[in-house]
C-alpha positions in Angstrom: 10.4 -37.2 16.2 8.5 -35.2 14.0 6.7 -31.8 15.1 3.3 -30.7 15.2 2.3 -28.5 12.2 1.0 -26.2 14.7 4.4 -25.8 15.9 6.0 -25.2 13.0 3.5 -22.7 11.7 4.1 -21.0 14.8 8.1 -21.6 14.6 7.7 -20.1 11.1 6.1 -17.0 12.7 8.5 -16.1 14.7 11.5 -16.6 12.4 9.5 -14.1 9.9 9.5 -11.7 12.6 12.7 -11.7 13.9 13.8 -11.2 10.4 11.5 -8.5 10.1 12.7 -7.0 13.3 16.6 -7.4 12.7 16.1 -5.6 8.9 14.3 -2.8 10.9 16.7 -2.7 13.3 19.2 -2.2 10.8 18.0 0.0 8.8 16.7 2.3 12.3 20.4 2.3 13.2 22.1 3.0 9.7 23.6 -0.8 10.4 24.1 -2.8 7.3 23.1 -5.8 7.2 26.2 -8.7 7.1 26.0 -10.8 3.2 25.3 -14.0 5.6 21.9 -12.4 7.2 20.9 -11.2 3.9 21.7 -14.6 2.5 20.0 -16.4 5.2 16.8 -14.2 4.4 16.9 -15.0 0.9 17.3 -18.6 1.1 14.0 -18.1 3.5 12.1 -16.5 1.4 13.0 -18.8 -1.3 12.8 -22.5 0.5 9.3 -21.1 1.2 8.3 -19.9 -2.6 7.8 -16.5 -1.3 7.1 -14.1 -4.8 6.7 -10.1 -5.1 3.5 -9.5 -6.4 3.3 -6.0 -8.7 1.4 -3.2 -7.4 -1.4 -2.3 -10.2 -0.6 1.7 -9.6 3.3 1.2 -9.9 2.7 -0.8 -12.7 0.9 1.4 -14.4 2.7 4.7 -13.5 5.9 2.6 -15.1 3.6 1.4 -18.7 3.1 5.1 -18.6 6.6 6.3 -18.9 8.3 4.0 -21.0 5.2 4.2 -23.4 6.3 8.1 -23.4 9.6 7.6 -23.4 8.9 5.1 -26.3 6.2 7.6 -28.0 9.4 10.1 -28.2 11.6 7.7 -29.4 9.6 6.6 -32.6 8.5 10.2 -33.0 12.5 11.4 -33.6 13.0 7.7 -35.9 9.8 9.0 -38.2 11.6 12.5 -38.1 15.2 10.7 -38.9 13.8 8.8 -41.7 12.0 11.8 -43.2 14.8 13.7 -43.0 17.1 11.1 -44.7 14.4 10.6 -47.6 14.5 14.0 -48.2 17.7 13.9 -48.2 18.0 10.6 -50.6 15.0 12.3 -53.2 17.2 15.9 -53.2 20.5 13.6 -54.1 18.2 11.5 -56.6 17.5 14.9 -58.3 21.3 15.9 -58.6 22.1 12.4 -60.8 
């Protein structure tokens, strides 16, 4: 016998939100949650192609620092290698 697509749209519903309400619950209490729930979530969120999408400002605040933290890093590389050719030309001079 096969259901109605109402009623498993609605099913669907109301799984989502007693998974929504047992995480909550959880986390309210300072429960953790057992490895089977969390699988049985997962596998839920998967059979039904659920995907994170990025938030633009996180995103963005994250480009932001690792293109400082990569600024810095090229920054003390140029100093290295300046350093070391001085270095190299000072030694070149002694031969």
């Amino acid at each position: 016998m096969a259901a109605k697509s109402s009623q498993l749209g609605n099913l669907h519903e109301l799984i989502t939100a007693m998974f929504i309400n047992d995480i909550k619950m959880c986390q309210d209490e300072g429960i953790p949650m057992s490895a089977s729930d969390k699988a049985v979530i997962v596998k839920f969120l998967k059979d039904n192609d659920i995907t994170a999408v990025i938030d633009d400002a996180k995103m963005k605040e994250l480009n932001e620092e690792f293109a400082d933290e990569l600024s810095k890093k090229r920054a003390e590389r140029v100093l290295q290698l300046v350093q070391q050719t001085e270095e190299d030309e000072l030694l070149q001079g002694l031969v």
